[in-house]
N, C-alpha and C positions, 0 to 999 in steps of 0.2 A: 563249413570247413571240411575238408577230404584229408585224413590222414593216408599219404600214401606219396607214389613214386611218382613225379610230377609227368613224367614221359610212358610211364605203364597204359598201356589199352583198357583195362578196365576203367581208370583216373580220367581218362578224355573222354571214354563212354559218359562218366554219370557229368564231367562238367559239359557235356554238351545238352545235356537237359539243366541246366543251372541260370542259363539265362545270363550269363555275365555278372553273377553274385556270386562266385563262390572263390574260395580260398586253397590252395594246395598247399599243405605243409607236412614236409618229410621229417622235421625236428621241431621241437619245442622254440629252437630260437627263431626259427620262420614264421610265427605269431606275430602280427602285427600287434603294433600299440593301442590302434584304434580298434578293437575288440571293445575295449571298455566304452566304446562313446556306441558299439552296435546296440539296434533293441532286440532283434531275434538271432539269436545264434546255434548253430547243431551242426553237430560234430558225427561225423561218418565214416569209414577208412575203406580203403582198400582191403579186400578178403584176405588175400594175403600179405598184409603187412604185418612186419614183427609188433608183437604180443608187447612186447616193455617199450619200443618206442612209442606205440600207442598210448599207452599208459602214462606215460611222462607229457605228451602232449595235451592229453585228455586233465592232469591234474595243471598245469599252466592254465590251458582253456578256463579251466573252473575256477581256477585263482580270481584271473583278470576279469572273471565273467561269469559270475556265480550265478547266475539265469543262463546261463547255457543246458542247452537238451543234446544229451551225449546216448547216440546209440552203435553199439559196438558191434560192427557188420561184420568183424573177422571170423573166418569162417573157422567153427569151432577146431575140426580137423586138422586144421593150418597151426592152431595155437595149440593147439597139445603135441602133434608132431615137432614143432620150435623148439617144444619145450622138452622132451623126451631125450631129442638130439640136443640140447645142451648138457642137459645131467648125465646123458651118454658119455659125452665128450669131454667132460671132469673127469672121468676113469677111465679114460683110455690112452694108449702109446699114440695111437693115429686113427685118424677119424676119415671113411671114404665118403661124398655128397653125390651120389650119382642123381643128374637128373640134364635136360636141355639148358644150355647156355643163355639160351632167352627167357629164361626159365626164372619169373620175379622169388617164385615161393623157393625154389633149389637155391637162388643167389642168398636168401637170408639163412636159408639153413647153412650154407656155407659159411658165411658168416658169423652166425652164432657158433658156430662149430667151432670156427676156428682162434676168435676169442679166448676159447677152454682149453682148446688143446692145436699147439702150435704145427703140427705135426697133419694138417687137413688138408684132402686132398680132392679137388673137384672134377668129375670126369660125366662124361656121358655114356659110355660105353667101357667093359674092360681092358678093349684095346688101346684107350686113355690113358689106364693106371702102369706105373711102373712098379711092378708088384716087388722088386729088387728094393726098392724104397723103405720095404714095410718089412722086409724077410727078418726075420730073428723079433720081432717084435710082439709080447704075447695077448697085449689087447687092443685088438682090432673092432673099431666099430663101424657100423654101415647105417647110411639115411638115405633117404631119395623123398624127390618131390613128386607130387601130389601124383603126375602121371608119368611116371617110367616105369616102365612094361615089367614084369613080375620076373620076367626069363633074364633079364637084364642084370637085373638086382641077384638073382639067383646063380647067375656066372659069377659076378663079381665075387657075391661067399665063396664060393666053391674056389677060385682061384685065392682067394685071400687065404685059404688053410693049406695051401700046398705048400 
């Protein structure tokens, strides 16, 4: 089983080594029934796939299939940046996700973001952000994924305090 985004590049990389055994599930309810009648089961994810839906996946998996060998490939970086920018994003007015559109790990921090605080806003660049949006508002937070360039993230601050 591959926890992850069934259309992601990395997801078609590893099931192209899988030999036509393997399973994509993005949710817990995407678990097949027949797990329980498998004899070897192992469970892998996507590096950047969210930290809790993992988790929810991984305790079903082991429900239905308590011989299951669960190893957690998410890439440590990935799961504490999630998670940083969640608890960010409980104390804040508005939450900016700067990172590329095709962007699996930015699309989840968006996500978890926005969950927390309704007020999230996903951009790639500052000429993205409607900084009129955010004006009068006194907690601003900032995330970005995994590669958007330092200069980038560094405008968007600097524009956010104006």
């Amino acid at each position: 089983f591959i926890a992850g985004d069934h259309s992601h590049p990395e997801v078609e990389g590893i099931l192209g080594w899988c030999d036509q055994s393997a399973f994509v599930v993005g949710s817990p309810d995407e678990i097949p029934d027949s797990v329980r009648e498998m004899e070897h089961v192992l469970l892998v994810s996507q590096t950047t796939f969210e930290k809790e839906i993992f988790r929810q996946i991984r305790d079903k998996l082991c429900l239905l299939c308590p011989h299951a060998e669960v190893i957690d490939t998410i890439c440590s970086a990935t799961g504490n940046r999630q998670a940083e920018a969640q608890s960010l994003s409980q104390v804040c007015d508005a939450m900016v996700v700067i990172g590329g559109k095709n962007s699996s790990n930015t699309q989840k921090l968006f996500e978890i973001c926005k969950e927390e605080c309704s007020n999230t806003y996903y951009i790639q660049t500052a000429e993205d952000m409607d900084f009129t949006a955010i004006r009068g508002m006194q907690r601003i937070g900032i995330t970005a994924g995994a590669s958007t360039p330092k200069n980038i993230i560094e405008e968007v601050q600097t524009r956010c305090q104006i």
